[in-house]
N, C-alpha and C positions, 0 to 999 in steps of 0.2 A: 504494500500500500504506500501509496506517494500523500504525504502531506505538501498541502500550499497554506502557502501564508496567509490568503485574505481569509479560508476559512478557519485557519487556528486565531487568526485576532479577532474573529466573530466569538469562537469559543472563549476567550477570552473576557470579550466585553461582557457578553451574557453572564459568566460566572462570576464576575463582578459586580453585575445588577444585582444576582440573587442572593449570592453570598456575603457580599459585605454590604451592600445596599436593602437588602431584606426584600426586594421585587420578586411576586410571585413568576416562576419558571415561565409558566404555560404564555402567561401573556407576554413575558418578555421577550418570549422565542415568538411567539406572532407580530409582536411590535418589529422586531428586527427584521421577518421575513417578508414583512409588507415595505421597508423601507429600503430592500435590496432582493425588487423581483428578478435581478439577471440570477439569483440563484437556480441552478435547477432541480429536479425533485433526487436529486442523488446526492447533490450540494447540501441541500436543508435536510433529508436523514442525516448523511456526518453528521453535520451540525448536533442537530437535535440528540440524536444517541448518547454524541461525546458530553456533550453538557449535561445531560441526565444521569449517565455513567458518575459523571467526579461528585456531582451532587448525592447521590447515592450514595458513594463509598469515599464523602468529603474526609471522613475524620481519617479513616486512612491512608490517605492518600496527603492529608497533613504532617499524618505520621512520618510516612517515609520520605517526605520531600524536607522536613522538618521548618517547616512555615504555614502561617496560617492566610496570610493573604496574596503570595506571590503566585499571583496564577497561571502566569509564564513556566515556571517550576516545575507547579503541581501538574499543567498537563504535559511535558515532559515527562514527569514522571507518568503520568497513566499510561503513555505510549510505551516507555521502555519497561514496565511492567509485562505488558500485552504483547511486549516483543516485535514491534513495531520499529523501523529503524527511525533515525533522527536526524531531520536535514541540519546541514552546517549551521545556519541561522538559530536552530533550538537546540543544539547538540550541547552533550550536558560532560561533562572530566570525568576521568577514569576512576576518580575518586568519588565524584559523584555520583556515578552510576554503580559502582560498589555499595557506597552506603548506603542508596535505596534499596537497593534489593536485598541486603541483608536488613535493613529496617523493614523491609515488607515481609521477610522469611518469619520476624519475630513477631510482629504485628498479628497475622493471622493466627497464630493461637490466641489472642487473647480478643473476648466474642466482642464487647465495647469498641474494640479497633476494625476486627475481622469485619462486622456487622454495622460499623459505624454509625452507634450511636448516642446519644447520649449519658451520660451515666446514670442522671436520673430514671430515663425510661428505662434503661435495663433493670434498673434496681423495681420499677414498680413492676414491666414486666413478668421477675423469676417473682414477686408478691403475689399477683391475681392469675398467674398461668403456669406457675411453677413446672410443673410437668409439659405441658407446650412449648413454653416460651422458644426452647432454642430450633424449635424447625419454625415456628411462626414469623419470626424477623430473618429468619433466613429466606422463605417464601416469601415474603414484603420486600426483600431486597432484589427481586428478579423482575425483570421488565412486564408489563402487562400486556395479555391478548388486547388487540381491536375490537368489540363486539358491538352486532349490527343488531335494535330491534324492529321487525318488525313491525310496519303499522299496518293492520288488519284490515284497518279501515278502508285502505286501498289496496292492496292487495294482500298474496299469501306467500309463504317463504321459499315456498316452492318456485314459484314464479319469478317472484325478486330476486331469487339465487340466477336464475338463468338469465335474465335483466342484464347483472353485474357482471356477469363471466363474456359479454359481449362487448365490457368495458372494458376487461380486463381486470375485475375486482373477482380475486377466487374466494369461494366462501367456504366452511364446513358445518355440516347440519348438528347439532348438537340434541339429541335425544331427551336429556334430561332440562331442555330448557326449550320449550314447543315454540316462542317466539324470535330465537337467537340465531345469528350467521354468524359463526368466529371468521375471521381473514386467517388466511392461510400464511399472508406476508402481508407487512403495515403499507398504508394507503392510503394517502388522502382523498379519500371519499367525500370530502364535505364539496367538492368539485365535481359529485358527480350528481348531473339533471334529474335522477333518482332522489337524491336526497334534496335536493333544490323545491322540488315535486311533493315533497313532504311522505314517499314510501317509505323511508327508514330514518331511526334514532342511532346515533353512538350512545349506549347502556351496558354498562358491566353484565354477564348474563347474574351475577348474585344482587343485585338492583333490582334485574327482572324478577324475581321471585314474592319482591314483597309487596304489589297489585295486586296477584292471587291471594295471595295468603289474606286480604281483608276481605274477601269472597262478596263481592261487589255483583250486583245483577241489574240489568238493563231497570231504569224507570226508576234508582233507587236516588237517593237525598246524600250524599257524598260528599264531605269535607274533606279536604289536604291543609293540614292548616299551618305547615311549615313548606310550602309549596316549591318555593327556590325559583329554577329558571323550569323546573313541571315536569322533568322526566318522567315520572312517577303519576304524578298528573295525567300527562298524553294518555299512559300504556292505562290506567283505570278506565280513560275516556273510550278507549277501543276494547277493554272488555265487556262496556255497559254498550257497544253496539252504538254509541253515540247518542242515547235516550238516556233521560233524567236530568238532573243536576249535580254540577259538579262545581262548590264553589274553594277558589283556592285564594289562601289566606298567607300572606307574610309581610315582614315590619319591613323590607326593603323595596320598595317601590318598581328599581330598574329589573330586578327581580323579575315581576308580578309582567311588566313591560315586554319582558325580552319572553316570559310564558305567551302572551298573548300573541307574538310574530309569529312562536313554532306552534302554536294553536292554527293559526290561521292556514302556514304552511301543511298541517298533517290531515285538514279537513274538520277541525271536532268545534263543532259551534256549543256545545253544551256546559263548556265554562265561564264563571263569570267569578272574574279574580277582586281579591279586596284586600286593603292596606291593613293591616293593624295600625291603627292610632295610638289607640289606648285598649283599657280594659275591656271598653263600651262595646267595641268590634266584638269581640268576643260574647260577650254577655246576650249579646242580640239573639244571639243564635245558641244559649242554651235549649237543650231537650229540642232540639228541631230535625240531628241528624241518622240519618240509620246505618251508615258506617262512618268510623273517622281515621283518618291518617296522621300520626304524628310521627312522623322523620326528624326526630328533633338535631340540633344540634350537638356536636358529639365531636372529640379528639381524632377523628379520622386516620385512627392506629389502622383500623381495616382496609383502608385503599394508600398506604405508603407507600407502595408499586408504583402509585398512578399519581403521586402527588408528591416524593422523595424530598422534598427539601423542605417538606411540614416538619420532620424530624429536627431540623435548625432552628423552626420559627416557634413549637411549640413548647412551655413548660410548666412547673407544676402548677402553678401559680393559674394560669389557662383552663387546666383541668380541675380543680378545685370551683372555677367559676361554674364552668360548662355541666360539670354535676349539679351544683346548684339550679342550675336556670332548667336543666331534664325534671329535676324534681316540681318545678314551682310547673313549667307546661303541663305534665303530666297532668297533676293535681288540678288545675282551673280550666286545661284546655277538657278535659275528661265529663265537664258539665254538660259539654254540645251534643254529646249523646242520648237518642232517647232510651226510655224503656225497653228491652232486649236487642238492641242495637250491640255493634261492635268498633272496638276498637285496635287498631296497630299501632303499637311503639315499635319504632326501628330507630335502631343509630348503624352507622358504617364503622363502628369498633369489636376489638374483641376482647375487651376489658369489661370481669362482670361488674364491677363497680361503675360500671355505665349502662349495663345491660342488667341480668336476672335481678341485681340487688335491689335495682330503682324501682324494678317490676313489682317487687318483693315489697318494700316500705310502702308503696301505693295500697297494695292489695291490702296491706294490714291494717292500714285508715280508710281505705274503701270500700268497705265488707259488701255494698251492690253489685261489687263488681267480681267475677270470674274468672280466674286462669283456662284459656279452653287448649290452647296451644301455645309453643314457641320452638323456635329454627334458630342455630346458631351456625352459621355457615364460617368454616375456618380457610384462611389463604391456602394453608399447604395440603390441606385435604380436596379441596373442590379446584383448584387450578386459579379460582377469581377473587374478588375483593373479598374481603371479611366482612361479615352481617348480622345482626343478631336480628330478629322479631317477634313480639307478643303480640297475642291474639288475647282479646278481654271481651266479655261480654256483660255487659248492665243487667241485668237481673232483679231490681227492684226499683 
């Protein structure tokens, strides 16, 4: 492999927005690739891989280069790791290249380094997962599938498969998930007239799982009341067939905004999105709904894969809040269900102290309410993000 220099001082600059600048990855690599379309799509994988790559395995890679901001350095270092040779311009001394690699020999036994992560999270990790923990941050530290879903609404997967493979977008049918096409090889799909069309979502297929699981039926009264930009939203909207109501609720506005575009895009006229203000938003709409969604907010330990540099931006201080704020939704949001109605708690973690625990303290000062089910989907078992979900049912 031949390295050039305009795209290692793109890798460069990117890993300097996020890492020392605190700029989320995903937008700073679209910022950058809208302001230099002579890239081409083999130019912007590099790109993208390598910077995901060092972000990923930053603290190692700090290790061995023994600096924390010279990112010149540190991606020399990732190259001569990878065994990649070093043009004259980044070539690194014999001495240099000795003590990396014997700094990486030592490194990798030790899982903080190897796994590069915090010490905090390790240490809460081997607390709440103890027997998991060491395949679970090693499954978060591999790169994530592509997954396609389905929108029913307009077509079937069957069909969409064969759509894509005309594009050149290869898919695989996934059994255990009736709506999903995984990509055989990464692709920017958001370019393709298909998706422009509003046939398909990019959804983790363990995302896809938690629309079913509130077992939703056409005609029914549907709340999301942590809605986001709707994923979650759409796919309920295409299981109820496009009939009833479906009102989706969050305190971010450009949120509720950017739901209504891929609304429009996917065909689902049956939502109607609302801001949280206040309390009052909420209140409106106690005892009204017959299932509710709460995706609440959550330390996003279960999609690290997909999100790598949350690992630098998150601590404990974060998750101390975000527990509290799961408990206080739970608790008020849990009013907007009627009488044998149901409800879904999901978070994207696989910490029980976000998950069964929260479940747990509700159910003991909510005795209406019923445990009927829950799904804990783990990264290194299923292949995709980590997920937890309850299933609650009102009962009086």
């Amino acid at each position: 492999m031949q390295l050039h220099k305009v795209l290692i001082k793109s890798v460069f600059i990117l890993l300097k927005q996020v890492l020392a600048e605190q700029q989320y990855a995903d937008k700073a690599i679209e910022k950058l690739f809208k302001a230099n379309p002579i890239f081409g799509a083999r130019d912007r994988a590099f790109i993208a891989e390598t910077v995901y790559d060092i972000i990923r395995y930053f603290r190692l890679y700090k290790y061995c280069s023994q600096t924390d901001d010279d990112f010149w350095k540190m991606t020399a270092c990732y190259f001569l790791i990878k065994g990649i040779d070093l043009p004259p311009w980044m070539d690194l001394s014999q001495q240099e290249r000795e003590t990396m690699l014997s700094r990486y020999a030592e490194g990798i036994k030790i899982r903080v380094i190897r796994e590069s992560i915090p010490d905090w999270m390790d240490s809460m990790g081997e607390r709440e997962i103890p027997e998991l923990w060491d395949e679970e941050i090693k499954a978060l530290n591999t790169q994530a599938q592509v997954v396609l879903r389905v929108n029913t609404l307009k077509t079937t997967r069957e069909k969409l498969k064969k759509l894509l493979e005309l594009e050149g977008i290869f898919c695989n049918i996934s059994d255990e998930h009736p709506d999903a096409l995984i990509l055989t090889k990464r692709k920017n799909v958001f370019s393709s007239p298909l998706f422009k069309s509003g046939h398909f979502e990019i959804q983790d297929a363990s995302s896809q799982q938690v629309a079913p699981f509130l077992e939703v039926q056409p005609g029914m009264r549907v709340i999301d009341a942590c809605a986001g930009g709707g994923g979650k939203a759409l796919h309920l909207a295409s299981m109820m067939n496009n009939k009833g109501s479906l009102i989706c609720l969050d305190t971010e506005l450009w949120k509720l905004d950017e739901l209504k575009k891929r609304s429009k895009r996917n065909g689902v006229n049956i939502i109607e999105t609302r801001l949280i203000e206040n309390n009052k938003t909420i209140k409106r709409l106690y005892n009204s709904a017959d299932r509710l969604l709460l995706d609440v907010p959550c330390s996003g330990m279960g999609v690290l894969r997909r999100n790598p540099d949350a690992k630098w931006k998150l601590n404990k201080e974060f998750m101390d809040r975000v527990k509290l704020m799961q408990r206080e939704i739970l608790s008020q949001y849990s009013k907007m269900i009627k009488q044998d109605g149901q409800l879904v708690y999901a978070t994207c973690s696989i910490f029980p102290s976000e998950n069964q625990q929260q479940v747990q303290l509700f159910l003991e000062t909510n005795q209406q309410f019923k445990l009927e089910a829950e799904q804990i989907i783990l990264p290194s078992q299923s292949g995709f993000d980590g997920f937890y979900m309850a299933r609650l049912k009102k009962t009086e």
